[in-house]
C-alpha positions in Angstrom: -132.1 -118.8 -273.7 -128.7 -118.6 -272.4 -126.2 -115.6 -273.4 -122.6 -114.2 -273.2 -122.1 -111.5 -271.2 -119.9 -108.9 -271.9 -118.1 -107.0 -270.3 -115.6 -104.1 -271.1 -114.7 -101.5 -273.7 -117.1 -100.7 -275.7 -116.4 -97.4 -278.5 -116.7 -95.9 -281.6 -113.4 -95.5 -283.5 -111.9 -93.2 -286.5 -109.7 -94.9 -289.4 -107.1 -93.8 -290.7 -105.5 -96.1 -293.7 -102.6 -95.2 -295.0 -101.5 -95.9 -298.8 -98.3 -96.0 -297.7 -96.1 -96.7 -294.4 -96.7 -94.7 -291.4 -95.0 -91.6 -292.2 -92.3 -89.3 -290.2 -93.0 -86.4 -288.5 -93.2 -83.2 -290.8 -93.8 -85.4 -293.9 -96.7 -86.7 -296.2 -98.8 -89.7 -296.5 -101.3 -90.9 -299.0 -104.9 -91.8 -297.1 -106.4 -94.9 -299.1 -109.3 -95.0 -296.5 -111.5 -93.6 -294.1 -113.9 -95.5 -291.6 -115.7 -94.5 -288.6 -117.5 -97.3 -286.6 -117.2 -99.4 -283.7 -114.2 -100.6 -281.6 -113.1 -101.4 -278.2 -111.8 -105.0 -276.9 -115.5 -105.6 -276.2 -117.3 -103.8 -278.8 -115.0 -105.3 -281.5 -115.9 -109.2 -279.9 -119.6 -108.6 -279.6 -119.4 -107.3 -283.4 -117.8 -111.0 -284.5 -119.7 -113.1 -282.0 -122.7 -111.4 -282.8 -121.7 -112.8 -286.5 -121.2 -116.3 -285.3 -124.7 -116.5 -284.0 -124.1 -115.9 -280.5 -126.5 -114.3 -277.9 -125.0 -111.1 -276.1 -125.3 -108.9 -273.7 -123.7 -106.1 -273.4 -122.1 -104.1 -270.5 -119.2 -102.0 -269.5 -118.5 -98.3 -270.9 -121.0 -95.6 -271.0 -122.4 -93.9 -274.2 -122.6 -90.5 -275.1 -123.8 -88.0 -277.5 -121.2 -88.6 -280.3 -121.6 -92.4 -280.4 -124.9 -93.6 -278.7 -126.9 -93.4 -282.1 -124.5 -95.3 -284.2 -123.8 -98.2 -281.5 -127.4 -98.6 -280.8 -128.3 -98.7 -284.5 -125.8 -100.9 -285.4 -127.1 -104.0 -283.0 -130.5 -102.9 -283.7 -131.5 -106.0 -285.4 -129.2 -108.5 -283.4 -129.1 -110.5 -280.7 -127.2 -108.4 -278.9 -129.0 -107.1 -275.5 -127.8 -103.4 -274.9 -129.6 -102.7 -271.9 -127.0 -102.1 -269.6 -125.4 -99.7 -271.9 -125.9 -96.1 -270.0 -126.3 -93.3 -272.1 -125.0 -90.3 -270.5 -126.0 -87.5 -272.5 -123.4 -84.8 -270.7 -120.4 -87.1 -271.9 -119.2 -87.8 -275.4 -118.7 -91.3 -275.2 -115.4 -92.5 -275.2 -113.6 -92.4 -279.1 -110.5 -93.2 -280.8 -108.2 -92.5 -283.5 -105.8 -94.7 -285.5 -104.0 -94.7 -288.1 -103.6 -97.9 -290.2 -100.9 -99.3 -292.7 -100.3 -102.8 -293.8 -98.0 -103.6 -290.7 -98.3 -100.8 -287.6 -101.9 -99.4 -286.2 -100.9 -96.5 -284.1 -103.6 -95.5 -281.4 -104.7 -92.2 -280.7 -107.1 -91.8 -277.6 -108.0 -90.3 -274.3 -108.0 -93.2 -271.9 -105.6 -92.0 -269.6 -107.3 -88.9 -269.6 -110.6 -91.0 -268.7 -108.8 -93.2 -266.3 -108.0 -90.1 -264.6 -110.5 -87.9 -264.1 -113.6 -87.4 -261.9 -116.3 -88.9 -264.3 -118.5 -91.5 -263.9 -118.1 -93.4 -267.5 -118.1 -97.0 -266.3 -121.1 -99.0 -265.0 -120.5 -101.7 -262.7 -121.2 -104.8 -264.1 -124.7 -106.7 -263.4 -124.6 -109.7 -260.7 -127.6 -110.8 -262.1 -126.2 -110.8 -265.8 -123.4 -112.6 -264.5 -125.5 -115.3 -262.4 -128.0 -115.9 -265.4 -125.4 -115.8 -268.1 -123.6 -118.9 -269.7 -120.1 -117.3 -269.6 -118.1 -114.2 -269.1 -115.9 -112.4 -271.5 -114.3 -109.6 -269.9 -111.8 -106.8 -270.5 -108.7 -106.4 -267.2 -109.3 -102.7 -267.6 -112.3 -101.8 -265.4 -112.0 -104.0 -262.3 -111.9 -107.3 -260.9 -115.4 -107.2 -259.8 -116.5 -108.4 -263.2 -114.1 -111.6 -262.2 -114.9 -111.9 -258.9 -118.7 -112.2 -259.6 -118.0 -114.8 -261.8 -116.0 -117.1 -259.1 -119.3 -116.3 -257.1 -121.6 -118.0 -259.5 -119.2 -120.2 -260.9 -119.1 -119.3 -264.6 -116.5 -119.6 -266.9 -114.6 -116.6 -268.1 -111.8 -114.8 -270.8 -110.4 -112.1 -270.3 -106.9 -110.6 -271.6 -103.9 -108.9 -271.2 -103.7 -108.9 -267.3 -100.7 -110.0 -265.3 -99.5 -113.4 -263.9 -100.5 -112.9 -260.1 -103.7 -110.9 -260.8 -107.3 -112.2 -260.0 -108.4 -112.2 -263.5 -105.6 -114.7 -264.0 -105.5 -116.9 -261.1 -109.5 -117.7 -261.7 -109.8 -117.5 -265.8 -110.8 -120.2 -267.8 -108.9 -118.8 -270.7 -106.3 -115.8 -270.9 -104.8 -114.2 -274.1 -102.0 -112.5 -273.2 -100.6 -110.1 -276.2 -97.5 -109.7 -277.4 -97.2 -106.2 -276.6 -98.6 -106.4 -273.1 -95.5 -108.7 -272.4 -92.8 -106.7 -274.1 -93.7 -103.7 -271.6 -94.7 -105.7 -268.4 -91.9 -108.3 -268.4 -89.3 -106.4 -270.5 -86.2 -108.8 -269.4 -87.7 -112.4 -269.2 -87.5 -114.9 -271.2 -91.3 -115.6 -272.7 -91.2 -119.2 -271.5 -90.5 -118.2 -268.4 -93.5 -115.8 -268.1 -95.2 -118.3 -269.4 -94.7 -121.1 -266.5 -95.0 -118.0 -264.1 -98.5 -117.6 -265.9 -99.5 -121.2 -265.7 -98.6 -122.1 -262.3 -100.6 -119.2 -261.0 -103.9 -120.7 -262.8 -105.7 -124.0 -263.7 -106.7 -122.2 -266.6 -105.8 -122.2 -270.3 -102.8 -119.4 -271.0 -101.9 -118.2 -274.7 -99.4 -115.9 -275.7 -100.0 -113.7 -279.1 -97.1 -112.8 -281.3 -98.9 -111.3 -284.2 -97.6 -113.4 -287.5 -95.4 -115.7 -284.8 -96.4 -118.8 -283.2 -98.9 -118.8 -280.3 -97.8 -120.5 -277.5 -100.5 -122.1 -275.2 -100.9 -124.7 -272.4 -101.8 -125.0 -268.9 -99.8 -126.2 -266.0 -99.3 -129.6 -266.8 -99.3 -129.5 -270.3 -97.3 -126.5 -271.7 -96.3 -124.9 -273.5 -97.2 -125.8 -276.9 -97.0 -123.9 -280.2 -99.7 -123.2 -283.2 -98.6 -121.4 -286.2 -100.8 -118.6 -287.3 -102.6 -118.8 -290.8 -101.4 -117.1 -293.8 -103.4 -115.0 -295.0 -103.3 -111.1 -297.1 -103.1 -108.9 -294.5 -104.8 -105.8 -295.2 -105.3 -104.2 -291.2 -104.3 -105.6 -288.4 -106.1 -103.4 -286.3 -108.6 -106.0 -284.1 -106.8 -108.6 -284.4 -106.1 -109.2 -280.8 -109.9 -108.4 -280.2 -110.9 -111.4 -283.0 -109.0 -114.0 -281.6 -110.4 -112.8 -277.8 -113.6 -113.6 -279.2 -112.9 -116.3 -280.8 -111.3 -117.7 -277.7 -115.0 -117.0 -276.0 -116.6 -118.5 -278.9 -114.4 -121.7 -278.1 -115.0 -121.4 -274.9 -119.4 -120.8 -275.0 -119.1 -124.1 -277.0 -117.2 -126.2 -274.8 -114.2 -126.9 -277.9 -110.5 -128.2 -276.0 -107.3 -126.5 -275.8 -106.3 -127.1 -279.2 -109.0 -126.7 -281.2 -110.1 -123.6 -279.4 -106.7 -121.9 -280.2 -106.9 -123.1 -284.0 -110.4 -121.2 -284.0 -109.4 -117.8 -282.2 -106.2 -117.9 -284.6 -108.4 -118.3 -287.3 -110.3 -116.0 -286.4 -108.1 -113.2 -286.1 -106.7 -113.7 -289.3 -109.7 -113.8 -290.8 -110.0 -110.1 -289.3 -106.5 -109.4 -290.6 -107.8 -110.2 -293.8 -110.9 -108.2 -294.3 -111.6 -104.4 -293.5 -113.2 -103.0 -291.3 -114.3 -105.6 -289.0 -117.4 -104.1 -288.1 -118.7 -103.9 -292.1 -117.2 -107.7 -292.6 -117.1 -109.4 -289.1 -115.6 -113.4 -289.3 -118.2 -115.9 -290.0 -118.0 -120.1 -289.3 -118.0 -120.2 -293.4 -114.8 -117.8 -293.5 -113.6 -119.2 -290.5 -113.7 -123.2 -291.7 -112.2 -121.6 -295.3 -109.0 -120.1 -293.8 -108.4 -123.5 -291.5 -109.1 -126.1 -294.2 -106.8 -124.5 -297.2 -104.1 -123.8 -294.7 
């Protein structure tokens, strides 16, 4: 029975939501909510695709003390394989803060912390995942072996927010770039330029997020072209980049083109935007075909 392999970030997350907008420093702010559940690029996709009736496994970031019960209880009765998740019990497990209002989500965390110390919180992916897998959806941050295993055995692969002349982009099937990512790696160029530095570097599909603007997409030869995101009452927008990666994979497991691949990821996202938390009401095809057909 073929699966998706995932690979990435994979944590447990504390919420924030504000009543109001993201106060000043020395001030007050009304909390509306609370919420303490799963998150990561990768944790947040396998939640949704897990929804849409996909098969997963999952790989990437170790477990620890403070989050290996809740993640492993969560997939419990899925069909998400969690196998390769290492649970380390010396080590916390890798958590995050944010705070939420209608507009911002501001990130609290300890990555670069992670990123630069001496502990072993990362497994290397599985070749054998990888070569018995039907594609790959993979996060830039822990290596290009992930991407480079899946040039070996030829399978398809998303991945997100990794630059024009890396690896990741120069063999993906699909990349979502955000909006954000671009603003502070290419701070002076004109988005259509990054864009055609994007696509000439790849025969793959490029999209560009810009939250409630329009996505641009294309490859080579055919971009770039535009799709208006959906309007719908945004209540967090916290995962929304995470819902439209996996609805790009989604798109991509099922073989949909360019266009109607984008319209699903777009949808999907603002299905996301539209009901909180993800991980207590994940997108499903129903939602999904709802938010498409009464645009």
């Amino acid at each position: 029975m073929s699966y998706i392999y995932l690979y990435g970030m994979v944590l447990t997350s504390q919420h924030i939501k504000t009543k109001w907008n993201y106060p000043e420093a020395d001030s007050y702010c009304e909390i509306e909510d609370k919420y303490y559940g799963i998150g990561g690029e990768t944790g947040t996709a396998a939640v949704i695709l897990n929804s849409l009736g996909c098969r997963i496994k999952l790989a990437g970031s170790h477990l620890g003390h403070c989050n290996n019960e809740l993640i492993r209880n969560y997939f419990a009765s899925s069909n998400t394989d969690l196998s390769e998740l290492v649970y380390d019990e010396k080590f916390n497990g890798v958590e995050d803060m944010v705070i939420i209002d209608k507009k911002t989500r501001t990130c609290f965390g300890q990555f670069a912390s992670l990123y630069a110390g001496e502990m072993d919180w990362v497994e290397k992916p599985s070749e054998k995942s990888v070569k018995e897998c039907e594609i790959v959806g993979c996060d830039p941050f822990f290596g290009e072996e992930i991407a480079e295993l899946s040039v070996k055995y030829n399978k398809k692969y998303a991945v997100i927010d990794c630059l024009h002349d890396s690896y990741f982009n120069k063999h993906c099937s699909v990349n979502v770039v955000s909006h954000e990512f671009l603003k502070e790696k290419y701070p002076k160029t004109d988005f259509e330029d990054i864009f055609k530095l994007y696509t000439d570097y790849t025969d793959g599909l490029v999209i560009f997020t810009q939250g409630e603007g329009k996505i641009m997409y294309g490859r080579k030869e055919n971009g770039p072209k535009y799709f208006k995101a959906y309007n719908v009452n945004v209540i967090s927008t916290l995962g929304a980049g995470d819902s439209f990666k996996a609805g790009t994979i989604y798109g991509l497991y099922h073989g949909f083109d360019d266009d109607r691949l984008v319209c699903i990821a777009t949808a999907t996202a603002a299905y996301s935007c539209s009901h909180y938390p993800i991980a207590e009401n994940p997108a499903t095809l129903e939602g999904i075909d709802t938010i498409i057909y009464n645009r």
